[in-house]
N, C-alpha and C positions, 0 to 999 in steps of 0.2 A: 504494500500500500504506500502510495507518493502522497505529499500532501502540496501544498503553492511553493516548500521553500525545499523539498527534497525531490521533484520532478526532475529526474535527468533531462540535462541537454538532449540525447539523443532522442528525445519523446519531443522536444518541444522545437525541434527542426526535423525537416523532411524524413522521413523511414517510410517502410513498409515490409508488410509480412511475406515469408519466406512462400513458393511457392504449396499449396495446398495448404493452406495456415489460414485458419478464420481468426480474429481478437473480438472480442466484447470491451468495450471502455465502460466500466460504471463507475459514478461518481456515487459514492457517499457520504458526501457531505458536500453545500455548496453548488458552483456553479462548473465547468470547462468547456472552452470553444473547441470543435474538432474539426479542423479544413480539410477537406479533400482538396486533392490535387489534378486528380482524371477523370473524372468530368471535376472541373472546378467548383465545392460548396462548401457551403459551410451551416453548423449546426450547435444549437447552444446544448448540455448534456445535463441532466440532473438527476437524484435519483429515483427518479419516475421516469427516464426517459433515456436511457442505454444507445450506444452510437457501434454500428456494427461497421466491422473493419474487415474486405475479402480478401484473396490472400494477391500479394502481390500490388496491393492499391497503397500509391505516394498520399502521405498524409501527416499532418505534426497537430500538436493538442497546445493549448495555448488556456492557463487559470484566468479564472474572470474572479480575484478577491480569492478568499481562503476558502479549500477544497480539501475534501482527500478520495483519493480516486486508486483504482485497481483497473486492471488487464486481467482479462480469460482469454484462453487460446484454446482452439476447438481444431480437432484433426479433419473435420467434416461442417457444413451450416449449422452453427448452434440452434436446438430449437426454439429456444427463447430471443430470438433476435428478431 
């Protein structure tokens, strides 16, 4: 679990999951902005509101104020997403 002042850099610039790699971002507490890259969007996260990541999609997460937030990785589409 990250929370606004332990979020690595490599989350808050460009990445993306390894090929056949699903992420879930959930936030638990708080707010996080998530930009997609390919198609270009962007989407506010909260914990009512999970931002799903397919595999191989450029993308970086950016705190909106104080958050803490986790990653799931899914070998196949999470059902929950």
């Amino acid at each position: 679990m990250f929370d606004q002042d332990t979020l690595p850099a490599a989350l808050r610039n460009r990445h993306d999951t390894k090929a056949g790699v699903w992420g879930i971002v959930r936030v638990i507490e708080g707010e996080l902005r998530l930009t997609y890259l390919d198609p270009p969007s962007e989407i506010v996260l909260t914990p009512d509101n999970p931002g799903l990541i397919r595999p191989q999609q450029p993308h970086f997460v950016t705190p909106v104020g104080a958050m803490k937030m986790r990653v799931d990785f899914y070998d196949q589409p999470p059902a929950d997403a």
